[in-house]
N, CA, C and O of each residue as an XYZ file, in Angstrom:
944
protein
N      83.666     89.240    114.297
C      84.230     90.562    114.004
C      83.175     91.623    114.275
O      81.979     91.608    113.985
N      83.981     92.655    114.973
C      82.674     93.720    114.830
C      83.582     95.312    114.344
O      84.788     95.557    114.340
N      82.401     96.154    113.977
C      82.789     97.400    113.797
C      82.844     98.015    114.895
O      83.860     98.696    114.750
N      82.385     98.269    116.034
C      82.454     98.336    117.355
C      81.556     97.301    118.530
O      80.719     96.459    118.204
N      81.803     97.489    119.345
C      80.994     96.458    120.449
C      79.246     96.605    120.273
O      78.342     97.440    120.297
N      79.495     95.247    120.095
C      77.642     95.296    120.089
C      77.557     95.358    118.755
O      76.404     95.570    118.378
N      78.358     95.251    117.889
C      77.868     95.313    116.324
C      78.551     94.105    115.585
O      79.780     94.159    115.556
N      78.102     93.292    115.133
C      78.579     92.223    114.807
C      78.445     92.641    113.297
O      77.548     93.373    112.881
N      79.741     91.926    112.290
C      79.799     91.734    110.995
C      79.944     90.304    110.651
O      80.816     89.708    111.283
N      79.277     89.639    109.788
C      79.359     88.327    109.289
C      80.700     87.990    108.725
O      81.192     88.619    107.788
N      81.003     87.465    109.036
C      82.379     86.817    107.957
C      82.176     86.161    106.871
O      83.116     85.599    106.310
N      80.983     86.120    106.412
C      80.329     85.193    105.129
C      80.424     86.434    103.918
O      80.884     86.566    102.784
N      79.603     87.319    105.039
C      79.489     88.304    103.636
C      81.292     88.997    102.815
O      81.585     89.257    101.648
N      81.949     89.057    103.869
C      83.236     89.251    102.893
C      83.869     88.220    102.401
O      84.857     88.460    101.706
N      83.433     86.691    102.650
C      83.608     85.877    101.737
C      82.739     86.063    100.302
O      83.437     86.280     99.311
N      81.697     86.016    100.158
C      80.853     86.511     99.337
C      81.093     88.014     98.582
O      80.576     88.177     97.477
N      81.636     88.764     99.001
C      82.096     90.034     98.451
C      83.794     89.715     97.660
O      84.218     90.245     96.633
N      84.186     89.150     98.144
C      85.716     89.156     98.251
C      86.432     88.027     97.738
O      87.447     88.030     97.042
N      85.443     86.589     98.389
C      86.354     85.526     98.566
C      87.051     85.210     99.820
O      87.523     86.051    100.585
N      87.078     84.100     99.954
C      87.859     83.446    101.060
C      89.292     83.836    101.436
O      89.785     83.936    102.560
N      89.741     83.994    100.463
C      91.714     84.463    100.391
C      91.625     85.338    101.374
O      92.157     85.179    102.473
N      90.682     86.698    100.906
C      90.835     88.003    101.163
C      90.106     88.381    102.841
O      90.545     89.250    103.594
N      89.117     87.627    103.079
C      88.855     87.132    104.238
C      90.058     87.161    105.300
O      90.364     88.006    106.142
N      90.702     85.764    104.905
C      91.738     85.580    105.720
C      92.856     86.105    106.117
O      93.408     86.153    107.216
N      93.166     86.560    104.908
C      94.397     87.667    104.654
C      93.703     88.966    105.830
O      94.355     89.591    106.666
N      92.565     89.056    105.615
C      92.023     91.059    106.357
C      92.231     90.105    107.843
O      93.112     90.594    108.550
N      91.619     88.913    108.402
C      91.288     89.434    109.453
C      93.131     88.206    110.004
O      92.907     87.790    111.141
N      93.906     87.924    109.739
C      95.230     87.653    110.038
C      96.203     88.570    110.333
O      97.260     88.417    110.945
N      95.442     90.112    109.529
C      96.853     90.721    108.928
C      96.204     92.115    110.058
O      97.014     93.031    110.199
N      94.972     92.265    110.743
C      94.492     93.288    111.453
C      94.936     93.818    112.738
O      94.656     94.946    113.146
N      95.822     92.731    113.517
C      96.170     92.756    114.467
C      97.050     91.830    115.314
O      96.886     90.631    115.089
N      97.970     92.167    116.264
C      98.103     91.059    117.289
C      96.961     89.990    117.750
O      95.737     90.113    117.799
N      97.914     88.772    118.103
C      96.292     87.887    118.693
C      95.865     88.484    120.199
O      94.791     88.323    120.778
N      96.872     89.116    120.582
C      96.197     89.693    122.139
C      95.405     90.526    122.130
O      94.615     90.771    123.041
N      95.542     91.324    120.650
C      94.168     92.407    120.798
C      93.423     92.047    120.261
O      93.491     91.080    119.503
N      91.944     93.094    120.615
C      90.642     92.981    120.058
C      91.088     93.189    118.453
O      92.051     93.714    117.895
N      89.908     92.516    118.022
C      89.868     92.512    116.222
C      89.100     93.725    115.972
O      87.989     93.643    116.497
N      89.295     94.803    115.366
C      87.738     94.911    114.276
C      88.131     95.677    113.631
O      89.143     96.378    113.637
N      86.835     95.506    112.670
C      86.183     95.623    111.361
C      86.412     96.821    110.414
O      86.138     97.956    110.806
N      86.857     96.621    109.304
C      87.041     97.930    108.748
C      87.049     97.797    107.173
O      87.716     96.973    106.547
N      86.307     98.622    106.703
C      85.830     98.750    105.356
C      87.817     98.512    104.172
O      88.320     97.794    103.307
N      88.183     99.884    105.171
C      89.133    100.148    104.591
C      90.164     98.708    104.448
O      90.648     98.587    103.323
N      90.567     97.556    105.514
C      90.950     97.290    105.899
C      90.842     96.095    104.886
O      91.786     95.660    104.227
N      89.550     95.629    104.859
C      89.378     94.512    103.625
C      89.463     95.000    102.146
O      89.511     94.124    101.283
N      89.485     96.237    101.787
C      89.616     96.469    100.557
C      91.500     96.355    100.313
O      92.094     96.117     99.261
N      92.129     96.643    101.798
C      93.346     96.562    101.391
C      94.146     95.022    101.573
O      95.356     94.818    101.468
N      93.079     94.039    101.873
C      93.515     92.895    101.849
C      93.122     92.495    100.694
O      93.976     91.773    100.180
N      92.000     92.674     99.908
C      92.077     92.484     98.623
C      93.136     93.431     97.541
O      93.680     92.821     96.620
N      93.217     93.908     97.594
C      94.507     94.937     97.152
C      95.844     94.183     97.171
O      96.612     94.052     96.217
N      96.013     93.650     98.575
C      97.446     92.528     98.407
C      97.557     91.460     97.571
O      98.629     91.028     97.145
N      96.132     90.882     97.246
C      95.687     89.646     96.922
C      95.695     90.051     95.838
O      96.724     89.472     95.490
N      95.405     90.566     95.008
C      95.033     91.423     93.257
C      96.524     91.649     93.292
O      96.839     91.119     92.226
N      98.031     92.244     94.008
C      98.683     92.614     93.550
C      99.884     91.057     93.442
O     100.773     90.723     92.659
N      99.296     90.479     94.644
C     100.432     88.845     93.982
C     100.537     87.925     92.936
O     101.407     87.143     92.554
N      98.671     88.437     92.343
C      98.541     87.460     91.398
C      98.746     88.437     90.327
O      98.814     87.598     89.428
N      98.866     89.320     89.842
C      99.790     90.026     89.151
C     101.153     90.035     89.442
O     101.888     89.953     88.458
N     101.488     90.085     90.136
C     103.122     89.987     90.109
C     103.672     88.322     89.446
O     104.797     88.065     89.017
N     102.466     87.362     89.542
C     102.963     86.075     89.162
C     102.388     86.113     87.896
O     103.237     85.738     87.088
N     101.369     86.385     87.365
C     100.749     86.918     85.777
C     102.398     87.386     84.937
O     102.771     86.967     83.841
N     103.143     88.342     85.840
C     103.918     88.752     84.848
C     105.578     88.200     85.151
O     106.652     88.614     84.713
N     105.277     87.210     85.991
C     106.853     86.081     86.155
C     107.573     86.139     84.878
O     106.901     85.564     84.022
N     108.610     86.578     84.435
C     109.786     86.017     83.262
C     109.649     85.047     82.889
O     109.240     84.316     83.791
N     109.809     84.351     81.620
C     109.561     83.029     81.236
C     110.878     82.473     81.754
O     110.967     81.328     82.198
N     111.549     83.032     81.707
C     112.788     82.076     82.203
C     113.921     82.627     82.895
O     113.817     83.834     83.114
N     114.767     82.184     83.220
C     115.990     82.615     84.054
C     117.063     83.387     83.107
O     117.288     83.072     81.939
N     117.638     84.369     83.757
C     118.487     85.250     82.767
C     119.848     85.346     83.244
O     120.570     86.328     83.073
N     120.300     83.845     84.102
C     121.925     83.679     84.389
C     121.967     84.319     86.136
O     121.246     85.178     86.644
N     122.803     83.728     86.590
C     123.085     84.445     87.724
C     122.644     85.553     88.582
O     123.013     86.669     88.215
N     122.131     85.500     89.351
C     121.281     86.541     90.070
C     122.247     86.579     91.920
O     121.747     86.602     93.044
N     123.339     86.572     91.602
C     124.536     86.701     92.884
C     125.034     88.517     92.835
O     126.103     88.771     93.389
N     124.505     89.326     92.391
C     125.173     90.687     92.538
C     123.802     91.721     92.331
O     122.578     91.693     92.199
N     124.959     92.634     92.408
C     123.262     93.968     91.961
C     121.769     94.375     93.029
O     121.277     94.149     94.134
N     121.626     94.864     92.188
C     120.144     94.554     92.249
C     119.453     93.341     92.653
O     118.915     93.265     93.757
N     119.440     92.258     91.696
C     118.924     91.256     91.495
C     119.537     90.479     92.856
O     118.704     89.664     93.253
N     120.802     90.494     93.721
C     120.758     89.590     94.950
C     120.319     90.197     95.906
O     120.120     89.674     97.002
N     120.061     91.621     95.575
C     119.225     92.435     96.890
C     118.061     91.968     97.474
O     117.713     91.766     98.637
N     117.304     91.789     95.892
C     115.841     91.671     95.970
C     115.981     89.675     96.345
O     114.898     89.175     96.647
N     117.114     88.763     96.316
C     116.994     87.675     96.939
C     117.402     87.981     98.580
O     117.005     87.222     99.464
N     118.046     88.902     98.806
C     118.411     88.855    100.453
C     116.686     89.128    100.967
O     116.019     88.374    101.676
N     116.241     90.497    100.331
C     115.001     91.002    101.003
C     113.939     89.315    101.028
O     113.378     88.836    102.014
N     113.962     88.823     99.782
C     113.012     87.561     99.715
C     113.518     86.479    101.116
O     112.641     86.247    101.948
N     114.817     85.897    101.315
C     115.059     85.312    102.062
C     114.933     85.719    103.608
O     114.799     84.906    104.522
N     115.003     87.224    103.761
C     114.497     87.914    105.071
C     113.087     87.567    105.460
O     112.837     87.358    106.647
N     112.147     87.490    104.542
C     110.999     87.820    104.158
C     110.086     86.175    104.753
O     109.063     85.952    105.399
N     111.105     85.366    104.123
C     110.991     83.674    104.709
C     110.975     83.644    106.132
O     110.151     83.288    106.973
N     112.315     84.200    106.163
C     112.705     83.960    107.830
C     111.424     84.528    108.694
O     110.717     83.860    109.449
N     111.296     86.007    108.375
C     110.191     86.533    109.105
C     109.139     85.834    109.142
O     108.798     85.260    110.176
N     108.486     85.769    108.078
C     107.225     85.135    108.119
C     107.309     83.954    108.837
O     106.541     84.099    109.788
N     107.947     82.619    108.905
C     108.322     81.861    109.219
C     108.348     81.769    111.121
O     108.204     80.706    111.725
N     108.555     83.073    111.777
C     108.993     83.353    112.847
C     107.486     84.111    113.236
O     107.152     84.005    114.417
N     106.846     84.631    112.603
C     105.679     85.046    113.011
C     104.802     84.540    113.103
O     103.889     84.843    113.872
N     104.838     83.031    111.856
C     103.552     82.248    112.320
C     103.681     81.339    113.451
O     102.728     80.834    114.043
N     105.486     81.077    113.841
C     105.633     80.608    115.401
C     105.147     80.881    116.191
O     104.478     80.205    116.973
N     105.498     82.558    116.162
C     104.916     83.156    117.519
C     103.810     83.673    117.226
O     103.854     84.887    117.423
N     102.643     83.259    116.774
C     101.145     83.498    116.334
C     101.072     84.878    115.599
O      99.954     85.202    115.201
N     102.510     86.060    115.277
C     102.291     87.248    114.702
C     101.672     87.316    113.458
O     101.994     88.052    112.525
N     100.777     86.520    113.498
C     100.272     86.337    111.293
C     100.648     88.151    110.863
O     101.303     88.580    109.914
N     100.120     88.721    111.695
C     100.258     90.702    110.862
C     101.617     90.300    110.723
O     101.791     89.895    109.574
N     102.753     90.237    111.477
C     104.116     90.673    111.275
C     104.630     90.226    109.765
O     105.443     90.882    109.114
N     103.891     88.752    109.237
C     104.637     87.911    108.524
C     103.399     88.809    107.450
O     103.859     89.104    106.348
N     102.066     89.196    107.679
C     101.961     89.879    106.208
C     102.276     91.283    105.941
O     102.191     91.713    104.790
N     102.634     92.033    106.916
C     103.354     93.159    106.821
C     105.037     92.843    106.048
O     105.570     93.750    105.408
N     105.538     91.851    106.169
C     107.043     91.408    105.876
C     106.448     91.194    103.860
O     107.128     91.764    103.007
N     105.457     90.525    103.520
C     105.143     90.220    102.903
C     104.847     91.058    102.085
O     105.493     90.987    101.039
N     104.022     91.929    102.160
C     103.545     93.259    101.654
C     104.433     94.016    100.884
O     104.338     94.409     99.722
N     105.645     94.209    102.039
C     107.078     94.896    101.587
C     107.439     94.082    100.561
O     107.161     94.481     99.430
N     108.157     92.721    100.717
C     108.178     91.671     99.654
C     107.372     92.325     98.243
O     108.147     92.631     97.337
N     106.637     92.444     98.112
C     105.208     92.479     97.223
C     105.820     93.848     96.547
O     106.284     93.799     95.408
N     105.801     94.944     97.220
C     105.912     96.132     96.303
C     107.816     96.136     95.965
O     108.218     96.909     95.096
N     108.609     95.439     96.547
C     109.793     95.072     95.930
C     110.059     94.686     94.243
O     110.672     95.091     93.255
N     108.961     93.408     94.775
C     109.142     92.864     93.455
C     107.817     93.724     92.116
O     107.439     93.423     90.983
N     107.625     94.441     92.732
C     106.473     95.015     91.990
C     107.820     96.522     91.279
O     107.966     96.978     90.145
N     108.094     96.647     91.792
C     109.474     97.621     91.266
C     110.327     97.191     90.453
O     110.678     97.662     89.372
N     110.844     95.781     91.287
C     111.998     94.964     90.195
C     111.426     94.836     88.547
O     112.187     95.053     87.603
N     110.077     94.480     88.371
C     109.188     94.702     86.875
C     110.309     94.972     86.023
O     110.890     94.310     85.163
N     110.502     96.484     86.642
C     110.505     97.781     85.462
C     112.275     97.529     85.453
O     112.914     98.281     84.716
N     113.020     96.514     86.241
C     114.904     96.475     86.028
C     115.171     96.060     85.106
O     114.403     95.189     84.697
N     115.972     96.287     84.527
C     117.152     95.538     83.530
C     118.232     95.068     83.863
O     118.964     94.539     83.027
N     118.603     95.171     85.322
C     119.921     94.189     86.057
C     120.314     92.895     85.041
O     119.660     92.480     84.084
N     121.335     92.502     85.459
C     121.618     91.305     85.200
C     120.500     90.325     86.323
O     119.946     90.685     87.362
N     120.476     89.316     85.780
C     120.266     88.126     86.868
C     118.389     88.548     87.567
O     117.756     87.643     88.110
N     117.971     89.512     87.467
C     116.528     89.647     87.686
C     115.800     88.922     87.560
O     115.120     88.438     88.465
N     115.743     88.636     86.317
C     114.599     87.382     85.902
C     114.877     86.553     86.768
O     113.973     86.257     87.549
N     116.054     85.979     86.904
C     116.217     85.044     87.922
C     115.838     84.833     89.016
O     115.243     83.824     89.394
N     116.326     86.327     90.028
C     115.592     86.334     91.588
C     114.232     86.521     91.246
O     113.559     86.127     92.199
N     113.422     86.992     90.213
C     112.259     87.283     90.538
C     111.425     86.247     90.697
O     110.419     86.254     91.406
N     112.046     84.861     89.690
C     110.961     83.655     89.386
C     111.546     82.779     90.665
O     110.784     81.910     91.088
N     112.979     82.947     91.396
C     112.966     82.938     93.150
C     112.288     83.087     94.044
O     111.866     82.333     94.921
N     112.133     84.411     93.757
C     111.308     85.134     95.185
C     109.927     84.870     94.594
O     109.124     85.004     95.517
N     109.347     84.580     93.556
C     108.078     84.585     93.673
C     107.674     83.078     93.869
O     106.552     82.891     94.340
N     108.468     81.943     93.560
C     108.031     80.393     94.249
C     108.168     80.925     95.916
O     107.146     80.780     96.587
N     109.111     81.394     96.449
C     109.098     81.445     97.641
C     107.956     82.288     98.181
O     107.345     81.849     99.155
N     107.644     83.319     97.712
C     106.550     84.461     97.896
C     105.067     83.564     98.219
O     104.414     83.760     99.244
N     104.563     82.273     96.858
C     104.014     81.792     96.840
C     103.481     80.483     98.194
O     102.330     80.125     98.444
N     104.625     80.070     98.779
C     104.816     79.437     99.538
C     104.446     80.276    101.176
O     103.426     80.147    101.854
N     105.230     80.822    101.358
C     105.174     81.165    102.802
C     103.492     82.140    102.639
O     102.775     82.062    103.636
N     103.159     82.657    101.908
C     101.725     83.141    101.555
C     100.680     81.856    101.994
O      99.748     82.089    102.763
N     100.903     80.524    101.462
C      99.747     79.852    101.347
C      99.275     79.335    102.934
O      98.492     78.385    102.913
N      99.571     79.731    103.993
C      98.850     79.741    105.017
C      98.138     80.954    105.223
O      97.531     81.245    106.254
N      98.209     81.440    104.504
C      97.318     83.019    104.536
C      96.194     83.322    103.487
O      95.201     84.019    103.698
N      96.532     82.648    102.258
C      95.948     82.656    101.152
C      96.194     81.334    100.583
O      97.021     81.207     99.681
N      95.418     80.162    101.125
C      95.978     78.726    100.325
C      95.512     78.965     98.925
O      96.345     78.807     98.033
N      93.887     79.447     98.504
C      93.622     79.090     96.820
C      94.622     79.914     95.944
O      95.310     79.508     95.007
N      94.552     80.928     96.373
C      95.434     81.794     95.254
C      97.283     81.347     95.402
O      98.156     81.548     94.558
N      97.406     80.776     96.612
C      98.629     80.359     96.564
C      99.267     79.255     95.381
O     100.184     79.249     94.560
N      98.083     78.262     95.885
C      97.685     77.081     95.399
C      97.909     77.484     93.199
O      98.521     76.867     92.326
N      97.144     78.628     93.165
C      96.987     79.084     91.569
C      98.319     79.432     91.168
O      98.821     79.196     90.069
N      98.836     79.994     92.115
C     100.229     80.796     91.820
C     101.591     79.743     91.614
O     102.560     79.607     90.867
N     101.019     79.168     92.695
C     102.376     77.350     92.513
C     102.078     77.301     91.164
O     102.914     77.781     90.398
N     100.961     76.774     90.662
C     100.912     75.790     89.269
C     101.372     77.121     88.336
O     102.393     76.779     87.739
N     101.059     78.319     88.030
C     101.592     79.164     87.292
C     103.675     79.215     87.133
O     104.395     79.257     86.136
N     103.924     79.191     88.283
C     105.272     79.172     88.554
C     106.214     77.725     88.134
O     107.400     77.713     87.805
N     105.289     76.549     88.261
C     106.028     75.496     87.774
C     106.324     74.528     88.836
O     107.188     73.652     88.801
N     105.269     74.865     90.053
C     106.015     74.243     91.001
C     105.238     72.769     91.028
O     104.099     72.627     90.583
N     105.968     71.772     91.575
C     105.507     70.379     91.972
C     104.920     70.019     92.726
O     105.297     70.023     93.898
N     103.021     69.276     92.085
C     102.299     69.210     92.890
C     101.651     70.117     93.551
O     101.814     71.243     93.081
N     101.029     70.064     94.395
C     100.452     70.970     95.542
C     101.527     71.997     96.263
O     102.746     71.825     96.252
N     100.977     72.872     96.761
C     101.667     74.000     97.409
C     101.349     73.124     98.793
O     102.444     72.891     99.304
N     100.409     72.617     99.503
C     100.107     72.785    100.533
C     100.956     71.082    101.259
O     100.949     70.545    102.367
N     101.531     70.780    100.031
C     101.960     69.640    100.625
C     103.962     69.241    100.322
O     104.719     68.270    100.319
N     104.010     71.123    100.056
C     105.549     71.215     99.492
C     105.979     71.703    100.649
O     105.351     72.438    101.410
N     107.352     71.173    100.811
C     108.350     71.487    102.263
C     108.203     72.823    102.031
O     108.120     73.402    100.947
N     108.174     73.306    103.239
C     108.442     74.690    103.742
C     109.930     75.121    103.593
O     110.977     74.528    103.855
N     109.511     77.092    102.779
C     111.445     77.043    102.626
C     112.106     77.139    104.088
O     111.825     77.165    105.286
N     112.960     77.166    103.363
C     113.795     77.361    104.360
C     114.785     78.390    104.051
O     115.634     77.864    103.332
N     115.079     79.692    104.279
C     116.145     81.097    104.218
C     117.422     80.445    103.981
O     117.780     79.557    104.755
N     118.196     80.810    102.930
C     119.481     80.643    102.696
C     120.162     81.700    103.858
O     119.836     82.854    104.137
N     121.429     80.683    104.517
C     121.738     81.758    105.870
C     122.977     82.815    105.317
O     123.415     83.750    105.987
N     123.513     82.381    103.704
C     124.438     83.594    103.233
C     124.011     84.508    103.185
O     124.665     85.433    103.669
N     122.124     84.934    102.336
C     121.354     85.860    102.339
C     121.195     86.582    103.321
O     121.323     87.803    103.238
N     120.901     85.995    104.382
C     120.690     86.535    105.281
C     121.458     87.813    105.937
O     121.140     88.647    106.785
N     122.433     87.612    105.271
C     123.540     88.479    106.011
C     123.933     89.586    104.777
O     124.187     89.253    103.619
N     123.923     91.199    105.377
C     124.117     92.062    103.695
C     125.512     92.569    104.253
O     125.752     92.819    105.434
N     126.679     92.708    102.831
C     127.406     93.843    102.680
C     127.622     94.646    103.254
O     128.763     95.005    103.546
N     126.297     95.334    103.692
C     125.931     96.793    103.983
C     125.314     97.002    105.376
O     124.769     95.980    105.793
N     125.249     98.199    106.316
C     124.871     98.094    107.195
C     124.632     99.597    107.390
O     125.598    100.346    107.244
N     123.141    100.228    107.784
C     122.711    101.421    108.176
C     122.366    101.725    108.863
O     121.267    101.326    109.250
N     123.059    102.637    109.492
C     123.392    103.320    111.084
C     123.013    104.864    111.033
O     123.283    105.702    110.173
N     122.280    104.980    112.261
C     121.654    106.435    112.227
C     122.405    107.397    113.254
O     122.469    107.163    114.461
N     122.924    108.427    112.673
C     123.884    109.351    113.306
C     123.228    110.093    114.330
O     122.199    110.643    113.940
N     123.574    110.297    115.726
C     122.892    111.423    116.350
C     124.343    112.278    117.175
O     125.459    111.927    117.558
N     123.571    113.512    117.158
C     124.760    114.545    117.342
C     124.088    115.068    119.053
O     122.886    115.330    119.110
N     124.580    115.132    119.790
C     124.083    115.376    121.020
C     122.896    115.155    121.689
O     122.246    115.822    122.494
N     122.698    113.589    120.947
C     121.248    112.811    121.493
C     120.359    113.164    120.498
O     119.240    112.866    120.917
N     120.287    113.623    119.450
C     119.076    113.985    118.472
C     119.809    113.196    117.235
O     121.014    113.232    116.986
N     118.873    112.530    116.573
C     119.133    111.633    115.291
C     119.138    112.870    113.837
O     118.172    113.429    113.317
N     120.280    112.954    113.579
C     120.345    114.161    112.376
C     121.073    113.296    110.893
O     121.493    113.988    109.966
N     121.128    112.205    110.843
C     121.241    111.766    109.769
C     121.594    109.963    110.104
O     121.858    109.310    111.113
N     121.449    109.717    108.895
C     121.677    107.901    108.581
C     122.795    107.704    107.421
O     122.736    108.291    106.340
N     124.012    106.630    107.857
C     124.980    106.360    106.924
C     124.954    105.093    106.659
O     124.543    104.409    107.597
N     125.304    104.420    105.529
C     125.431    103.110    105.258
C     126.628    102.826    104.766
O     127.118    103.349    103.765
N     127.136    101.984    105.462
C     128.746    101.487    105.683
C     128.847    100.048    105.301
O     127.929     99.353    105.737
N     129.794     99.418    104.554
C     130.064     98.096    104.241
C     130.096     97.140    106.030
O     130.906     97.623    106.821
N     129.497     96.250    106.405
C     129.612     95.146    107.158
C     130.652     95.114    108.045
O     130.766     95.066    109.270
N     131.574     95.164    106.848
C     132.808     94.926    108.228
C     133.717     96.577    108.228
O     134.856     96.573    108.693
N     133.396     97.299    107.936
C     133.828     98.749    108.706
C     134.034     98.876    109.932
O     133.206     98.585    110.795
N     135.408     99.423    110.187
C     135.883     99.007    111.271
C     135.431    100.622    111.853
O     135.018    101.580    111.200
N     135.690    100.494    113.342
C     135.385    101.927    114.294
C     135.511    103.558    113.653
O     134.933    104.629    113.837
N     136.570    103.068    112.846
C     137.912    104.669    112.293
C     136.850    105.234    111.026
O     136.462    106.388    110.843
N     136.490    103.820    110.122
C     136.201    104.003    108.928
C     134.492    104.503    109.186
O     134.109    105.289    108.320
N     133.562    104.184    110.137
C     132.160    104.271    110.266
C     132.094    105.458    111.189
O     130.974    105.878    111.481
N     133.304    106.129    111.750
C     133.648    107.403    112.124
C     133.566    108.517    110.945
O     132.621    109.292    110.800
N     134.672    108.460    110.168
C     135.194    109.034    109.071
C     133.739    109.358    108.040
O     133.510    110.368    107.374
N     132.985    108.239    108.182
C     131.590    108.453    106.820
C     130.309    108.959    107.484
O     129.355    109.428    106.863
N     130.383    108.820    108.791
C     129.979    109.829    109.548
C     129.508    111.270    109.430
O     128.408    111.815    109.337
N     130.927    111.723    109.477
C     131.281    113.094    109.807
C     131.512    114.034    108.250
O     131.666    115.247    108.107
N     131.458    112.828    107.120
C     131.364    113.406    105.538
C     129.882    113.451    105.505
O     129.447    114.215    104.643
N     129.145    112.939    106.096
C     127.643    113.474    105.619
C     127.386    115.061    105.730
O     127.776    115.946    106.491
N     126.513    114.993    104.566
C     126.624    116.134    104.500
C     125.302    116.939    105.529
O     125.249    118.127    105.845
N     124.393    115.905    105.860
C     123.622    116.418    107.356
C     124.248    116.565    107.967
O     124.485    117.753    108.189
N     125.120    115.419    108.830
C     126.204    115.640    109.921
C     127.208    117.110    109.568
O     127.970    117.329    110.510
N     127.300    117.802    108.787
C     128.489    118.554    108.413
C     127.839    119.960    108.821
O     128.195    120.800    109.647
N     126.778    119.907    107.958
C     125.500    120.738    108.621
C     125.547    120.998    109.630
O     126.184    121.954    110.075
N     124.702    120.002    110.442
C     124.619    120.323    111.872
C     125.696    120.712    112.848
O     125.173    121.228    113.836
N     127.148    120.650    112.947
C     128.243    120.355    113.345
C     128.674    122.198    113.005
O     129.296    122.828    113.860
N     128.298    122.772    111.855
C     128.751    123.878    111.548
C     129.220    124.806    113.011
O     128.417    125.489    113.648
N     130.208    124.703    113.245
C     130.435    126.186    114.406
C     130.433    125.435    115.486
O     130.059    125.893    116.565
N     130.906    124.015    115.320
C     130.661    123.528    117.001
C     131.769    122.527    116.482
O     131.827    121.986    115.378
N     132.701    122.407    117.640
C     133.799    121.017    118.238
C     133.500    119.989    118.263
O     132.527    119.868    119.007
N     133.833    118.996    117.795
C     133.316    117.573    118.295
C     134.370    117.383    119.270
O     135.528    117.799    119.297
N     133.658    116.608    120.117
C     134.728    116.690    122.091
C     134.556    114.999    121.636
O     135.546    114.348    121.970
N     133.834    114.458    121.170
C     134.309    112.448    121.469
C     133.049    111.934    120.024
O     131.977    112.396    119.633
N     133.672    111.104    119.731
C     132.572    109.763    118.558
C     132.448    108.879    119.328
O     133.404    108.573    120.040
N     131.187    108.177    119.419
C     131.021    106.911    120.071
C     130.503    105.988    118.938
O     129.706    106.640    118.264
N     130.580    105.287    118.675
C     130.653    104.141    118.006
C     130.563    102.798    118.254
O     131.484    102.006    118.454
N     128.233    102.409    118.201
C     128.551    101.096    118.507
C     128.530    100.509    117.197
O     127.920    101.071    116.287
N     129.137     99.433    117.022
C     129.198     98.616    116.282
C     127.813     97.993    115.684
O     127.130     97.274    116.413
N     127.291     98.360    113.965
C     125.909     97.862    113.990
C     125.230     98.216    114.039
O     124.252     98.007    113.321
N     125.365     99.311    115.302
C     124.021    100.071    115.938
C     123.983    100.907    115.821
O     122.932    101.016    115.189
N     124.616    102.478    116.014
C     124.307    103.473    115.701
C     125.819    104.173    115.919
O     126.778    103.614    116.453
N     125.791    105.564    115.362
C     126.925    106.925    115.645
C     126.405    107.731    116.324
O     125.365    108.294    115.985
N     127.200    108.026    117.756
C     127.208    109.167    118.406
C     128.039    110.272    118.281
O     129.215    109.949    118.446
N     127.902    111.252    118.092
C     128.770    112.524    118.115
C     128.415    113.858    119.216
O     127.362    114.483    119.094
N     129.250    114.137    120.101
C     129.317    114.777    120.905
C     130.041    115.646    120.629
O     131.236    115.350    120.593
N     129.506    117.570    120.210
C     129.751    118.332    120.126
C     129.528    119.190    120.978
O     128.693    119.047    121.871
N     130.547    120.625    120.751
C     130.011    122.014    121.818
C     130.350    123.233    120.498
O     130.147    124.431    120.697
C-alpha cells in the first residue's frame, strides 16, 4: 500500500494500530481490483468505524424473537438483509469485495435504525439479519465474525457454516420506484405497488406534487411508460 508512489505504508502497522479485521476490511473495501490501491488515514479509521459499529449492533441483538416478522417494517429490513446476501455473495464472485462492503455498510446503518422500532416482528428480523450479517461479513472480518456467531447462537464455527443463501420471495418488493422526467429532465420519483399497471403508474405520476409543479401552464402531448424503469412526460 502506498500513500502515493514511491511511498510505501506497512500493513503491520495498521494491524498493530487497529487489528487484523480492520486491516482487511480498509484495504477490500478501497477499491476495484483493477485499480491502484492507496492509503488513507481517513479510510482506515472508517474501516474501523464499520467494525466498532457490527459489534455493537450484535452487543445489542434482542434476546429473543417477538413472533412473525412477514409485514411492516420488520420484512423490509429482511428484504434489504436478503438483498444484501445476494449482493455480497455476487461481489465476492466477481472479485468486487468494495461492492459487497458498501452493500454491507447500508445493511449496518439499517439495522442500526431498526434499534430504536417498535414494529411488530423486529426482534425477529433483527436476530435474522444479524446471523446473516455475521456470515457473509466473515470473509472480510473472520475474528470479529467468528465473536459475533458465538454471541448470536450460532453452531460451531462461522467459518465452517454453509453459506446463506437469499430467500428468492425476499427478493422481490411490493413496491417499485420510478423517477419521473418531464421533457428529459428528472423532476421527481414515485413509488408504485409491483404490479401497477401502465394507467395506474401514469395517474401517480401526474398527482405528484413535483410533477404538478413543473407541468404548471404547459399540455402534456404523450406519457411514456416503461415498465419498472422510469416515467416520461412530454409537455409544451
Amino acid at each position: 500500500m502506498s500513500k502515493s508512489k514511491k511511498n510505501v505504508v506497512d500493513p503491520l502497522q495498521i494491524i498493530a494500530d487497529f487489528g487484523a479485521d480492520v486491516a482487511r476490511w480498509f484495504v477490500l473495501s478501497d477499491s476495484p481490483p483493477e485499480r491502484d490501491f492507496e492509503w488513507s488515514e481517513a479510510g482506515v479509521r472508517g474501516a474501523w468505524g464499520s467494525i466498532q459499529k457490527l459489534w455493537a449492533l450484535v452487543e445489542a441483538v434482542p434476546a429473543a424473537d417477538d413472533g412473525p416478522a412477514d409485514s411492516g417494517e420488520a420484512l423490509d429490513l429482511r428484504r434489504l438483509a436478503h438483498r444484501t446476501v445476494r449482493d455480497v455473495t455476487t461481489g465476492i464472485e466477481k472479485f468486487h469485495f468494495n461492492v459487497g462492503i458498501a452493500r454491507m455498510n447500508e445493511l449496518a446503518n439499517a439495522l442500526r435504525k431498526a434499534e430504536t422500532s417498535t414494529a411488530p416482528g423486529m426482534a425477529t428480523a433483527r436476530r435474522e439479519c444479524l446471523r446473516l450479517f455475521a456470515q457473509i461479513a466473515a470473509p472480510f472480518a473472520p475474528h470479529l465474525a467468528e465473536e459475533c456467531w458465538a454471541v448470536l447462537g450460532g453452531k460451531g464455527l462461522i467459518t465452517v457454516a454453509r453459506w446463506p443463501t437469499p430467500d428468492p420471495a425476499l427478493l422481490v418488493s411490493d413496491s417499485v420506484t420510478l423517477p419521473v422526467q418531464i421533457n428529459g429532465k428528472k423532476r421527481a420519483e414515485i413509488t408504485v405497488p409491483a404490479t401497477a399497471d401502465a394507467a395506474a403508474v401514469e395517474a401517480a405520476a401526474k398527482a405528484d406534487e413535483n410533477v404538478i409543479q413543473h407541468l404548471a401552464g404547459l399540455t402534456v402531448r404523450k406519457v411514456i411508460v416503461v415498465p419498472g424503469r422510469i416515467v416520461n412526460i412530454v409537455a409544451s
